[in-house]
VOPAGU-2260 file (C-alpha; in pm, 1 decimal, decimal comma):
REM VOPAGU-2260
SITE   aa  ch    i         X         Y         Z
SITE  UNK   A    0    4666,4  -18727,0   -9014,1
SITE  UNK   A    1    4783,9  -18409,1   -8791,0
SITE  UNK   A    2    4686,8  -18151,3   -9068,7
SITE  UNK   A    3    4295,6  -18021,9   -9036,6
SITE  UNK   A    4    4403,3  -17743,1   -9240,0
SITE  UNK   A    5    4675,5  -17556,0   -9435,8
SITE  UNK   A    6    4578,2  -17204,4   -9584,8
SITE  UNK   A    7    4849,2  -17049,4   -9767,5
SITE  UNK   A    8    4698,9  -16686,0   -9747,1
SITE  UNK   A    9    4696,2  -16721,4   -9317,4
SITE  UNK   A   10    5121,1  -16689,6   -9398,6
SITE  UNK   A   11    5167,4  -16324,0   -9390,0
SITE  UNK   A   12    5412,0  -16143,4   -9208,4
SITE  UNK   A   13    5373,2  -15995,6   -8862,1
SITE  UNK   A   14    5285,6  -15650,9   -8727,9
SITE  UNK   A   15    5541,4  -15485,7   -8558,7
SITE  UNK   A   16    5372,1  -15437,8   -8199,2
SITE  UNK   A   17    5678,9  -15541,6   -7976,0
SITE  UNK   A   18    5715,1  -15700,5   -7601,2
SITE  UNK   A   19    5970,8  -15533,9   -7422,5
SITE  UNK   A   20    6141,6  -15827,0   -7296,4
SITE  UNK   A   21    6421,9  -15645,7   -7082,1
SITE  UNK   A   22    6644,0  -15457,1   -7315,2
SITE  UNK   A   23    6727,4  -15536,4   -7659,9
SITE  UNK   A   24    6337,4  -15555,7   -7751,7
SITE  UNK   A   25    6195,2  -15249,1   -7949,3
SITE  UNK   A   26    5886,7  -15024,0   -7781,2
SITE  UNK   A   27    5610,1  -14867,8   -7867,3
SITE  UNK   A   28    5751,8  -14463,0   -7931,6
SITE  UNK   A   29    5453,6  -14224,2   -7744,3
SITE  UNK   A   30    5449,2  -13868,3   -7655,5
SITE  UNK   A   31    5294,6  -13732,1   -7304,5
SITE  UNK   A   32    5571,5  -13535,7   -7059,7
SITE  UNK   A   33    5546,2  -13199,2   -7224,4
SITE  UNK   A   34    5778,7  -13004,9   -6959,7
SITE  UNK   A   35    6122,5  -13081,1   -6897,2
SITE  UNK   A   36    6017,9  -13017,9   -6470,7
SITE  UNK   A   37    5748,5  -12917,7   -6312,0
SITE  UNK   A   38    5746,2  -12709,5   -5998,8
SITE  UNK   A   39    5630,9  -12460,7   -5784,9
SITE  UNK   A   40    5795,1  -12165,1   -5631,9
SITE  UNK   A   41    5753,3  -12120,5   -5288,6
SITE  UNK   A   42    5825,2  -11787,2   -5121,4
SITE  UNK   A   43    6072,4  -11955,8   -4937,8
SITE  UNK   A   44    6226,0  -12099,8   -5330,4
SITE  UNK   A   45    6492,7  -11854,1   -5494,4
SITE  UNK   A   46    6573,6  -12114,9   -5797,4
SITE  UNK   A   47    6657,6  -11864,8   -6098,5
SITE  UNK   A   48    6819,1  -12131,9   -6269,1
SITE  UNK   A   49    6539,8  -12389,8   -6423,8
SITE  UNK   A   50    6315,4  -12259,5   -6681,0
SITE  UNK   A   51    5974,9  -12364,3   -6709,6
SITE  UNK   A   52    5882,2  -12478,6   -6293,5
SITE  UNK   A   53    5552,0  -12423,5   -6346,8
SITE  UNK   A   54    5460,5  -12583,1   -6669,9
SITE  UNK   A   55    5180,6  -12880,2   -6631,8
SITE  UNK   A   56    5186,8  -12871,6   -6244,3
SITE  UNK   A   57    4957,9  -13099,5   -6121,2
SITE  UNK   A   58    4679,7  -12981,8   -5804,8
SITE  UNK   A   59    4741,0  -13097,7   -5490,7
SITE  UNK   A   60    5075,7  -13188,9   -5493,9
SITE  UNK   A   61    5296,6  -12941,5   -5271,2
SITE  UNK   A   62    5660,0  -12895,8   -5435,6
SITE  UNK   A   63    5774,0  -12657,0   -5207,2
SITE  UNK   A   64    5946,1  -12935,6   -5018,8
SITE  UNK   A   65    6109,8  -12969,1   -5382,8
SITE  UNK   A   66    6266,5  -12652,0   -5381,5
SITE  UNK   A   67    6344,6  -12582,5   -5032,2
SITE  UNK   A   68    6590,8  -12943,5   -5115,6
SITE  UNK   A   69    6713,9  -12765,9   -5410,5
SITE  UNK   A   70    6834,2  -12432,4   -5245,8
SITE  UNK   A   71    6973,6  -12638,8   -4956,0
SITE  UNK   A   72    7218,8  -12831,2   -5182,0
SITE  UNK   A   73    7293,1  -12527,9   -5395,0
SITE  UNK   A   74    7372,0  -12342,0   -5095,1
SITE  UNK   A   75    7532,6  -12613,1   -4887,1
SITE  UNK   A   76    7685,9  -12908,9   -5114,6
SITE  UNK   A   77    8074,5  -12825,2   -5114,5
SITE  UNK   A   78    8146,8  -12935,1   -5476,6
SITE  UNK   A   79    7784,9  -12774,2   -5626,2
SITE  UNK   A   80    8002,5  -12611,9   -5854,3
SITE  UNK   A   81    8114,5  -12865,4   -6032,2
SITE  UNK   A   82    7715,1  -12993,7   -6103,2
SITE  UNK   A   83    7573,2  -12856,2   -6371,8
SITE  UNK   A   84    7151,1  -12768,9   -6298,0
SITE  UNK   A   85    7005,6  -12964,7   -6572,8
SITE  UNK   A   86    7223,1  -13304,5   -6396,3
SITE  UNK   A   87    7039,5  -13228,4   -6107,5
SITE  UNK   A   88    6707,2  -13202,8   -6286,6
SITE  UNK   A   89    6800,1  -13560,0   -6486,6
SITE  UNK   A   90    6867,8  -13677,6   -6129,3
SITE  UNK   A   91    6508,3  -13548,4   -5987,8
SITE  UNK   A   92    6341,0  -13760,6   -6297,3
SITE  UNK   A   93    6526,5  -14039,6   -6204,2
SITE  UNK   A   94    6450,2  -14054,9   -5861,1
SITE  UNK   A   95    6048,2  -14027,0   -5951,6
SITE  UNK   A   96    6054,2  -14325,4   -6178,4
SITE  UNK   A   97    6256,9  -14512,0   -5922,4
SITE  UNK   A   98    5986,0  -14410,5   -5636,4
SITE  UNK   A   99    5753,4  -14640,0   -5871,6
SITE  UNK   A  100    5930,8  -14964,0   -5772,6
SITE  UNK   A  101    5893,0  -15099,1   -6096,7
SITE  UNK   A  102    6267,4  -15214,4   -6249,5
SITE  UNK   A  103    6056,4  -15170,4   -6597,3
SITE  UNK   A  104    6067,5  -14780,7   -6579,6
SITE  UNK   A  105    6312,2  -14557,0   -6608,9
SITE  UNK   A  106    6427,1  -14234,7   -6715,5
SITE  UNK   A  107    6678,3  -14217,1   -6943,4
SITE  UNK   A  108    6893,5  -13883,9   -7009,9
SITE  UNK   A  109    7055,9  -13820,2   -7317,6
SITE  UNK   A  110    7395,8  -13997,2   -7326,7
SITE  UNK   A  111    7153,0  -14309,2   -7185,4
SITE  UNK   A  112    6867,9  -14280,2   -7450,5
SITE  UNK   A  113    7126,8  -14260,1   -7726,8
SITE  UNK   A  114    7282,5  -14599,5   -7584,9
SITE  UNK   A  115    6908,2  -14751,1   -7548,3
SITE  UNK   A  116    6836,6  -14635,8   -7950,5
SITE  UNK   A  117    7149,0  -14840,6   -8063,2
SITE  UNK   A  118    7040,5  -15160,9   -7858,4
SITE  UNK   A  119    6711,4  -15177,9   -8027,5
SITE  UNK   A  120    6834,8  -15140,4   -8359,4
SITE  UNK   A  121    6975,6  -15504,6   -8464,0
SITE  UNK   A  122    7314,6  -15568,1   -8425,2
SITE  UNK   A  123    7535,5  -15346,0   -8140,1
SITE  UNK   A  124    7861,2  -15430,7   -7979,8
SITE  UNK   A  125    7835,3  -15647,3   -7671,8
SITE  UNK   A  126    7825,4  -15994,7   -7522,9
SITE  UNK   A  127    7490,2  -16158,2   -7598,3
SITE  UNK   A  128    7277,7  -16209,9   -7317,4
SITE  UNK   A  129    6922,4  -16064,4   -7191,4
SITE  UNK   A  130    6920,9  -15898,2   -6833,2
SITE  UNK   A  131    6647,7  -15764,6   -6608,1
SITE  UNK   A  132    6578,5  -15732,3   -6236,4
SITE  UNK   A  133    6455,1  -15925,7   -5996,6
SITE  UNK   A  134    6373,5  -15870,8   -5649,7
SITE  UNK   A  135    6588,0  -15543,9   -5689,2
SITE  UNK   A  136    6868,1  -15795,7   -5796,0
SITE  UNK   A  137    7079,7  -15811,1   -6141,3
SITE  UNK   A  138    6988,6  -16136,8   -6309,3
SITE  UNK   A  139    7056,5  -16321,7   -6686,9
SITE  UNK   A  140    6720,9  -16356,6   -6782,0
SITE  UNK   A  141    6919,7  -16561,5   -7059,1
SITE  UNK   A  142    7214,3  -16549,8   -7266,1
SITE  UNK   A  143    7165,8  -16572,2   -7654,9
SITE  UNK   A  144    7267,9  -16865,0   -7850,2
SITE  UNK   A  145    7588,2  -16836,2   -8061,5
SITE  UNK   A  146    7706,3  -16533,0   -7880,3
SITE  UNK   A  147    8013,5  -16447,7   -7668,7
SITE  UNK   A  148    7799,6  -16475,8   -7330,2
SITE  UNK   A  149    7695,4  -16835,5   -7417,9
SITE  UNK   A  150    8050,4  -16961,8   -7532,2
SITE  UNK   A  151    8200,8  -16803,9   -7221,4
SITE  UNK   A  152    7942,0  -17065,7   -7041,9
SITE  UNK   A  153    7636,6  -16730,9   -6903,7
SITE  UNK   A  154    7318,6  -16928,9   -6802,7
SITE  UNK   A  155    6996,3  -16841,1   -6768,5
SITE  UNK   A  156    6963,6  -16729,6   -6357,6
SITE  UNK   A  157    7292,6  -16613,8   -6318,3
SITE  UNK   A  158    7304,6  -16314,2   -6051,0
SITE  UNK   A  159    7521,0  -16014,1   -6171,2
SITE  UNK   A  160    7684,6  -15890,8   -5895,6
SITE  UNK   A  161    7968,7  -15656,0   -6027,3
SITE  UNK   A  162    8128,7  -15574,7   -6440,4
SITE  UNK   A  163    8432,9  -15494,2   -6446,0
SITE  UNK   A  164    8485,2  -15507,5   -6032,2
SITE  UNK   A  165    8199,9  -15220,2   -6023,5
SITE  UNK   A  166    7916,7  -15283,3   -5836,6
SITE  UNK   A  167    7566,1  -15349,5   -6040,5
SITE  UNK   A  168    7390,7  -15257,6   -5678,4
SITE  UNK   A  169    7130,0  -14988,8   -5782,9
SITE  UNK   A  170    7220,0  -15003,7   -6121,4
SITE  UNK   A  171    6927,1  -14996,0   -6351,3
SITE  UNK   A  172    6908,5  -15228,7   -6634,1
SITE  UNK   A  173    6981,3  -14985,4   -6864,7
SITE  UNK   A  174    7266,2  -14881,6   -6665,6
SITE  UNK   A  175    7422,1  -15245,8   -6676,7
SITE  UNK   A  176    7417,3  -15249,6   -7040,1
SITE  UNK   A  177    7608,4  -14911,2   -7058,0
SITE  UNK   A  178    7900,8  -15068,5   -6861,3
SITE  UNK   A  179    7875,6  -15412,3   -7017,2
SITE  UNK   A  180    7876,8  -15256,0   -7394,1
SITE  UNK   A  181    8234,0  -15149,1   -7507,7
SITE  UNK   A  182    8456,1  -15167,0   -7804,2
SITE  UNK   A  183    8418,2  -15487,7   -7976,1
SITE  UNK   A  184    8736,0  -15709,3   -7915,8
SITE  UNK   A  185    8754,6  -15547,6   -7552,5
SITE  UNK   A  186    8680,3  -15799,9   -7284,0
SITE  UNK   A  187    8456,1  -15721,4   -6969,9
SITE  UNK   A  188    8480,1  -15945,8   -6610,8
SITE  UNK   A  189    8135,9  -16022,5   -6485,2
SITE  UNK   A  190    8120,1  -16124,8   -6121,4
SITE  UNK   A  191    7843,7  -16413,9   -6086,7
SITE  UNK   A  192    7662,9  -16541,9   -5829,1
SITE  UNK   A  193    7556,9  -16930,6   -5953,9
SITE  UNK   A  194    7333,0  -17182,9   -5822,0
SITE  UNK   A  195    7508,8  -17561,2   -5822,2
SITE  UNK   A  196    7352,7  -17883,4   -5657,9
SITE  UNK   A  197    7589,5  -17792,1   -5339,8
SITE  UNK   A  198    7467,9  -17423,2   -5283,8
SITE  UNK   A  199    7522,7  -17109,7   -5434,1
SITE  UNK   A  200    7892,1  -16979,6   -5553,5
SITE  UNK   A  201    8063,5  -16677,7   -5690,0
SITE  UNK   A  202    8226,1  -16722,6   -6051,8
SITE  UNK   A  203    8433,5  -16457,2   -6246,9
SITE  UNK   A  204    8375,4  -16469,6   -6614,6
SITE  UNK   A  205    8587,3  -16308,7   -6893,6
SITE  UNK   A  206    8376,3  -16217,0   -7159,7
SITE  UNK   A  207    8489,7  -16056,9   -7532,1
SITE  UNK   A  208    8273,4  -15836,2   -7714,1
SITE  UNK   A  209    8166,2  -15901,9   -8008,0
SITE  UNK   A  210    7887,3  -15796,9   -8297,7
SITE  UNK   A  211    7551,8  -15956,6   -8182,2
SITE  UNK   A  212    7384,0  -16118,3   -8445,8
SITE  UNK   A  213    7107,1  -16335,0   -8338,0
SITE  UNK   A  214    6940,6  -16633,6   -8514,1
SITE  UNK   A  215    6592,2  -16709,8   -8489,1
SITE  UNK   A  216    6492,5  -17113,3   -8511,1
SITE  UNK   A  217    6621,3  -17415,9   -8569,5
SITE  UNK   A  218    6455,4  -17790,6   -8623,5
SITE  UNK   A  219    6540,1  -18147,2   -8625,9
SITE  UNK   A  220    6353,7  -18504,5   -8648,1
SITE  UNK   A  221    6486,2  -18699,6   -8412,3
SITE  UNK   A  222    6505,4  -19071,8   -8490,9
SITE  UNK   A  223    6236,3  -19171,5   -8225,7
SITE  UNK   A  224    6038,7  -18977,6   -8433,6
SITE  UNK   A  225    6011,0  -18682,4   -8207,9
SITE  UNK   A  226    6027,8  -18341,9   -8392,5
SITE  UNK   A  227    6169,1  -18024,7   -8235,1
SITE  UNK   A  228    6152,1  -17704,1   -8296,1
SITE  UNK   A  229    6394,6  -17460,6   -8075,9
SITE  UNK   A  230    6299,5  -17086,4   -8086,8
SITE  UNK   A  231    6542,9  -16862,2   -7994,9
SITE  UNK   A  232    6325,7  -16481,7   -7997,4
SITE  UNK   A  233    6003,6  -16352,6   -8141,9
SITE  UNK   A  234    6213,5  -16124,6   -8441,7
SITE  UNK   A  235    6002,9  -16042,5   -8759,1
SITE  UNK   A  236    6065,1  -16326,6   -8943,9
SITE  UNK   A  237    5986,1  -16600,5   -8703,1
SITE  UNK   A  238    5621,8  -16661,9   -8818,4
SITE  UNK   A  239    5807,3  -16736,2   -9154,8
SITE  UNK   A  240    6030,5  -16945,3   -9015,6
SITE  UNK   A  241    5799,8  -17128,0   -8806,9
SITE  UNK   A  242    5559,1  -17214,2   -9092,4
SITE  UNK   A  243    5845,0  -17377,1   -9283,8
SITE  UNK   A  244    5902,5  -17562,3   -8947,4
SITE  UNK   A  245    5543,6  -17658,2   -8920,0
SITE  UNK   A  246    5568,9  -17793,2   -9291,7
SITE  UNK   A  247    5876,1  -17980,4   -9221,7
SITE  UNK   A  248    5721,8  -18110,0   -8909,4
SITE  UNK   A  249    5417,7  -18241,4   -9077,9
SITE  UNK   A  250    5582,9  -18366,7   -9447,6
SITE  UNK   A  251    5804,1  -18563,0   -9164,9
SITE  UNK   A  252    5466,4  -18812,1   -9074,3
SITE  UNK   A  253    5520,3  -18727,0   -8714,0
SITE  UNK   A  254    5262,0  -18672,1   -8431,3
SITE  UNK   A  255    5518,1  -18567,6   -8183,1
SITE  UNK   A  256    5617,3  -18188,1   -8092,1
SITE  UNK   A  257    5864,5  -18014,1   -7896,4
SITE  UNK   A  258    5842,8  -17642,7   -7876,7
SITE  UNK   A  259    6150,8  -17561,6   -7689,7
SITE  UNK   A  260    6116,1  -17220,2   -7564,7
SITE  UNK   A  261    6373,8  -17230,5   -7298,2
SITE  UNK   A  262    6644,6  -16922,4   -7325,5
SITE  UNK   A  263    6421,1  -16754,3   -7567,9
SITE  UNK   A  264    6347,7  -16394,4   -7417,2
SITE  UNK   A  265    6100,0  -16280,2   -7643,4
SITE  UNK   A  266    6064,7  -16013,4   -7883,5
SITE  UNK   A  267    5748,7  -15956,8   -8127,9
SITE  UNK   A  268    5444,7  -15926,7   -7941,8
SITE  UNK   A  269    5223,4  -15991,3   -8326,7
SITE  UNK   A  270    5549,1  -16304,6   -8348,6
SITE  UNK   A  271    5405,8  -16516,9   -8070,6
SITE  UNK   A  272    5010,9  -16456,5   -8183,0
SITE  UNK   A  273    5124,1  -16571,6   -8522,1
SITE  UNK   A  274    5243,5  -16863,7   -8350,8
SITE  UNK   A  275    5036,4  -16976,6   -8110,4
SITE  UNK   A  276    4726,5  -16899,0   -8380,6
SITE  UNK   A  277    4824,3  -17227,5   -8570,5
SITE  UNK   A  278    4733,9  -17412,9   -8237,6
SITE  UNK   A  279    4397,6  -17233,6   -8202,9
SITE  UNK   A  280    4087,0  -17181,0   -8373,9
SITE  UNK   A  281    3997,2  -16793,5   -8484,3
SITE  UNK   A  282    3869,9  -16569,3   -8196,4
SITE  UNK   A  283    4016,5  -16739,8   -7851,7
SITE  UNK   A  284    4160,3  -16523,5   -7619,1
SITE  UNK   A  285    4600,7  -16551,3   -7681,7
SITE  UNK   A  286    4657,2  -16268,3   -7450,9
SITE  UNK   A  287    4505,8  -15916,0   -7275,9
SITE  UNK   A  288    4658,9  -15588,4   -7281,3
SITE  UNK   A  289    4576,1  -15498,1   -6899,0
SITE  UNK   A  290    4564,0  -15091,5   -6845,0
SITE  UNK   A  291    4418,4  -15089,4   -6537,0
SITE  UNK   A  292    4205,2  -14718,8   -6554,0
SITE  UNK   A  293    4470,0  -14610,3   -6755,3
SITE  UNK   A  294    4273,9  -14704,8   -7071,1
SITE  UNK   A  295    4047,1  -14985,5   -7195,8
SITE  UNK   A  296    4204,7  -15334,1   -7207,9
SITE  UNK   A  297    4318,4  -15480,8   -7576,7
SITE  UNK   A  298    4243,3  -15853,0   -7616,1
SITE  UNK   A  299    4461,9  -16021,3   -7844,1
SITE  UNK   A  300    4311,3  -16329,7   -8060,7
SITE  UNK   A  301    4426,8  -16581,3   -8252,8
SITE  UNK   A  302    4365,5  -16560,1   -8626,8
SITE  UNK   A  303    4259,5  -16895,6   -8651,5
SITE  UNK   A  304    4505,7  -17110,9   -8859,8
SITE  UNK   A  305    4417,9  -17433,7   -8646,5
SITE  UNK   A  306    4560,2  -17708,1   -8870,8
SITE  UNK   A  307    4583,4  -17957,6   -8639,8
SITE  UNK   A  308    4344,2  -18235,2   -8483,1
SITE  UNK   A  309    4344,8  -18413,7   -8186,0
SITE  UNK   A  310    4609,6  -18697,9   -8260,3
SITE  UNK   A  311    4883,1  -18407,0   -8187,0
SITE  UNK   A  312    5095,7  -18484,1   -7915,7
SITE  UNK   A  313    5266,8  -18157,5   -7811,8
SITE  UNK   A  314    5499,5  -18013,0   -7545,4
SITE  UNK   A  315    5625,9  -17717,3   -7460,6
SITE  UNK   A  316    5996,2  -17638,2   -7283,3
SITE  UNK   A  317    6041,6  -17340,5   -7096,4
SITE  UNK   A  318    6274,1  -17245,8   -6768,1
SITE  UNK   A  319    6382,8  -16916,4   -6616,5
SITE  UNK   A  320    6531,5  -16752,2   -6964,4
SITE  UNK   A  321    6191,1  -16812,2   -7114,3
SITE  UNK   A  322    6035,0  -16447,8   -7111,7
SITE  UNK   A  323    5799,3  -16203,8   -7240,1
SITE  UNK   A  324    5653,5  -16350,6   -7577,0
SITE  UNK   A  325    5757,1  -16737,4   -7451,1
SITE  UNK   A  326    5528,0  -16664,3   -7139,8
SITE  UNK   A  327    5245,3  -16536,8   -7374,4
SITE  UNK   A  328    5242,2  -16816,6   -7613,6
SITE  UNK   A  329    5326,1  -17098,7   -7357,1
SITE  UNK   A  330    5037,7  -16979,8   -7116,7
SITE  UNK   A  331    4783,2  -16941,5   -7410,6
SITE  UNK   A  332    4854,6  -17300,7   -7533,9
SITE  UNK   A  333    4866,3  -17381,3   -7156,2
SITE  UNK   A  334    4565,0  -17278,7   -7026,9
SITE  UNK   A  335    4382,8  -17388,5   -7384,7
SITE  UNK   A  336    4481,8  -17743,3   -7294,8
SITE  UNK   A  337    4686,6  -17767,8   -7621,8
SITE  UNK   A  338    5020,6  -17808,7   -7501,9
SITE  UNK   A  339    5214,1  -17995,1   -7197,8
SITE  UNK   A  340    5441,8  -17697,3   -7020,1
SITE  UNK   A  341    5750,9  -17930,0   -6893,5
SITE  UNK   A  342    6095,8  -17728,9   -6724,5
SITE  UNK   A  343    6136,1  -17486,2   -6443,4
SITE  UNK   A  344    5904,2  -17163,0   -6396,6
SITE  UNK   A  345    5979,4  -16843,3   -6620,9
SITE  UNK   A  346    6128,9  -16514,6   -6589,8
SITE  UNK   A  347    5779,8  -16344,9   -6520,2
SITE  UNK   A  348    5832,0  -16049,0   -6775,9
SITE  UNK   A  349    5476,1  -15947,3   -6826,2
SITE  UNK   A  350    5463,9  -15587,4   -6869,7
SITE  UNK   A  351    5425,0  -15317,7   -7166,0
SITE  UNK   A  352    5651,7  -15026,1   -7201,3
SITE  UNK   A  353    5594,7  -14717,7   -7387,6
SITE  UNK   A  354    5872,4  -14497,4   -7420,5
SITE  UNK   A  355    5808,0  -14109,2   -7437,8
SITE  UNK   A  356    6057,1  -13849,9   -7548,3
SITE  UNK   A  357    6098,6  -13557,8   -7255,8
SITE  UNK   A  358    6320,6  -13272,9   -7394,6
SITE  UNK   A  359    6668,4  -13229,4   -7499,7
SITE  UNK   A  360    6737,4  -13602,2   -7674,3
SITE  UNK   A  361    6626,7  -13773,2   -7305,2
SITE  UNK   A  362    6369,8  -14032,1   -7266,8
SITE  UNK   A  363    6097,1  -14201,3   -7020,6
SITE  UNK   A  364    6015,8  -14580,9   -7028,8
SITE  UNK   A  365    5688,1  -14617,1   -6849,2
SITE  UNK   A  366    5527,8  -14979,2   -6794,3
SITE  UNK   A  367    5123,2  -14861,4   -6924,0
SITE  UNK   A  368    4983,1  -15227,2   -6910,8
SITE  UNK   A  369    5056,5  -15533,0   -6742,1
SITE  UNK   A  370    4998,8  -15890,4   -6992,1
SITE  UNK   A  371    4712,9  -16115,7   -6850,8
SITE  UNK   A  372    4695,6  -16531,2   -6996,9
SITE  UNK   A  373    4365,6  -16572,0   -7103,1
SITE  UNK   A  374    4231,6  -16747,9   -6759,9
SITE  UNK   A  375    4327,1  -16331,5   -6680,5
SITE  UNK   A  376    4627,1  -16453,3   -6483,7
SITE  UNK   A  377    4909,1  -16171,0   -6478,4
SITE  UNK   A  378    5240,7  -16308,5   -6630,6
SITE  UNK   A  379    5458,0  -16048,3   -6399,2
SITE  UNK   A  380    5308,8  -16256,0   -6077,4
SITE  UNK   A  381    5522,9  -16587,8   -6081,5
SITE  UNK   A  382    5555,9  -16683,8   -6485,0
SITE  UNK   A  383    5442,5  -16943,8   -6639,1
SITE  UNK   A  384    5449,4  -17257,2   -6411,1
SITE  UNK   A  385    5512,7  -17594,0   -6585,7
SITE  UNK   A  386    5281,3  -17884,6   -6560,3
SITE  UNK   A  387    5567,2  -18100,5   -6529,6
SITE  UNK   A  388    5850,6  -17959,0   -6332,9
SITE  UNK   A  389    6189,2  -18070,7   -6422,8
SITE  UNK   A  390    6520,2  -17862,7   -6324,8
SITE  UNK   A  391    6849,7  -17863,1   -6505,2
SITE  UNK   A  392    7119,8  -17810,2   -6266,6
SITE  UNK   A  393    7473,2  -17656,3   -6277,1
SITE  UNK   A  394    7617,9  -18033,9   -6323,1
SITE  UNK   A  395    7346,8  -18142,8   -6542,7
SITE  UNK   A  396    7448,6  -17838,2   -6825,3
SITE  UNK   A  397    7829,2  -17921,1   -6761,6
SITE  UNK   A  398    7790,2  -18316,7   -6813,3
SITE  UNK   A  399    7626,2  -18255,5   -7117,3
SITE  UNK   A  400    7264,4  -18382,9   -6969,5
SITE  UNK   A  401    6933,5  -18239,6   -7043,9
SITE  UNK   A  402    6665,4  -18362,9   -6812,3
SITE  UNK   A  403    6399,3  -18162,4   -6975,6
SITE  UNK   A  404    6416,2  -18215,4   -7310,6
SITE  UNK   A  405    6467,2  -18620,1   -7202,9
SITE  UNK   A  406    6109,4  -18558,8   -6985,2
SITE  UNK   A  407    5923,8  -18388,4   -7284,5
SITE  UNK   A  408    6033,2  -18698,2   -7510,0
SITE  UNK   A  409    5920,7  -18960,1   -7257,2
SITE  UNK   A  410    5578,3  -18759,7   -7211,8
SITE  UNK   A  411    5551,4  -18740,2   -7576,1
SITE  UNK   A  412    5648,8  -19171,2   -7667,0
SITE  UNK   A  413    5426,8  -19228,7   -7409,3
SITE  UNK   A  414    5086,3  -19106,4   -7503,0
């Protein structure tokens, strides 16, 4: 028998803490830029046309410089006219959270933050697929299943390099999504750069917008008596939806799981703890909450479900699209010796983002903590790295082939 344990009562619903997994994930709302600027004005400044440039200035920090820019290009730029002040003071944000280096924070102005409130609300218009940076580069992190960027044939690793023939160079991710969002039925070009077995290539794909509506899990027994379970995201109901998978799993007589994470970009934070707390007795360590001296660190543990012995044989797919939550529960069950990691590295999306209103309907998302496995390595620094690595290329995906899953199945009939 597989089952130690089956509590009923350990079935409740998840909390709503939430990994921002690139951009469609929701964030924790805070509160902590009280001025719209903050300035000083030197006696060489004559700026009469920001309110407030002294409001929370910090010590030490010398924004003459600041100014002295300011009256330059309000004295100099030829069409200054045509910018209205309060762009250029959007533009001044921007350019500090950009000075962090971090791809994770960003200001967002109105018209942006407006966009950014729609994305996180369910369904939106678009094509279907998860984005971030990398290495200052536009990537797929991956594209969602039963969605217009998966039938148009997106994968996971796909380099954006221009929508609609305009360049994503510099474009943040929020950015992308502005110009890859339109009126549903519309169709927007995406300008790839792919990886095949021969070398990289550029690809122009067509894509139609559509409503986004994105499932959560599905299951199967497979008739060597392997059972997998493919999750899609960490949404509210996937505990839910996981426990009847569990059940099915273990009504089935089988030994044998496949946790097939790969694609799956993440979502609820409290999701993936639900999860990975029916692999793990109460109390160990699923994930830390790493603020640095920003704050003290928040350990995340599993509630203690544990219904299974030793006699389960279990493996767990991830690749490149795997992200955020994935990398939390696949390097908790990981590093707890639990569960066999077999694909290609992930994303490395290991961050916490707290977004804080500024003034005026315009917003700041500020990575406050960084996600640490519970052997306190950080998830941003390389992923999750799978015990078995096994890659799917270009021609593997277009034959039909999938020598990952096939790997996890051998590892699994053969203990």
């Amino acid at each position: 028998m597989l089952e130690k344990k089956l509590n009923p009562e350990n079935l409740r619903g998840s909390g709503n803490k939430v990994l921002t997994s690139i951009i469609m994930l929701l964030l924790i709302i805070g509160a902590f830029f009280t001025g719209m600027f903050v300035g000083e004005n030197s006696e060489e400044s004559k700026v009469t046309e920001v309110a407030n440039q002294d409001l929370g200035q910090p010590e030490q920090v010398d924004f003459s410089v600041f100014w002295k820019a300011w009256n330059i290009i309000n004295e100099k730029y030829v069409d200054n006219e045509d910018i209205e002040p309060q762009d250029k003071i959007w533009g001044a944000i921007s350019g500090l959270a950009s000075s962090l280096g971090d791809p994770y924070t960003n200001f967002l102005p109105p018209q942006e933050a407006e966009l950014f409130a729609e994305n996180i609300s369910g369904n939106f218009g678009g094509v279907g697929m998860e984005i971030g940076i990398r290495d200052s580069i536009l990537i797929v992190i991956a594209p969602l299943k039963d969605t217009p960027a998966e039938r148009a044939g997106i994968q996971a690793g796909d380099i954006i390099l221009a929508v609609d023939g305009e360049s994503t160079a510099n474009m943040s991710v929020d950015e992308s999504v502005s110009v890859i969002r339109g009126e549903i039925g519309t169709s927007v070009k995406l300008t790839l750069i792919r990886e095949g077995r021969e070398g990289t290539f550029d690809i122009d794909i067509d894509v139609v917008r559509d409503i986004i509506k994105i499932p959560t899990m599905e299951s199967e027994l497979r008739p060597d008596g392997v059972f997998v379970i493919r999750l899609f995201n960490f949404s509210a109901i996937s505990p839910n939806e996981f426990r009847i998978a569990l059940r099915n799993f273990i009504n089935g007589g089988s030994n044998k799981l496949i946790l097939d994470l790969r694609g799956n970009p993440g979502g609820f934070l409290e999701a993936s703890i639900d999860i990975a707390s029916w692999f793990l007795p109460v109390g160990k360590i699923i994930v830390t909450e790493d603020y640095k001296n920003n704050g003290e660190d928040l350990i995340h543990r599993s509630k203690g479900y544990d219904i299974f012995n030793e006699n389960l044989k279990f493996v767990i797919l991830v690749d490149r699209g795997s992200a955020s939550a994935s990398e939390i529960l696949a390097g908790a069950l990981k590093e707890h010796d639990v569960a066999t990691i077999v694909g290609s590295k992930s994303f490395g999306k290991g961050s916490v983002q707290e977004l804080a209103d500024v003034t005026n309907g315009a917003s700041l998302k500020v990575t406050v903590a960084k996600w640490l496995t519970p052997n306190g390595n950080s998830i941003s620094d390389g992923g999750v790295k799978p015990d078995v690595e096994v890659e799917m290329t270009i021609e593997d995906f277009n034959a039909g082939l999938d020598p990952q899953l096939e790997k996890a199945v051998e590892i699994l009939l053969e203990k």
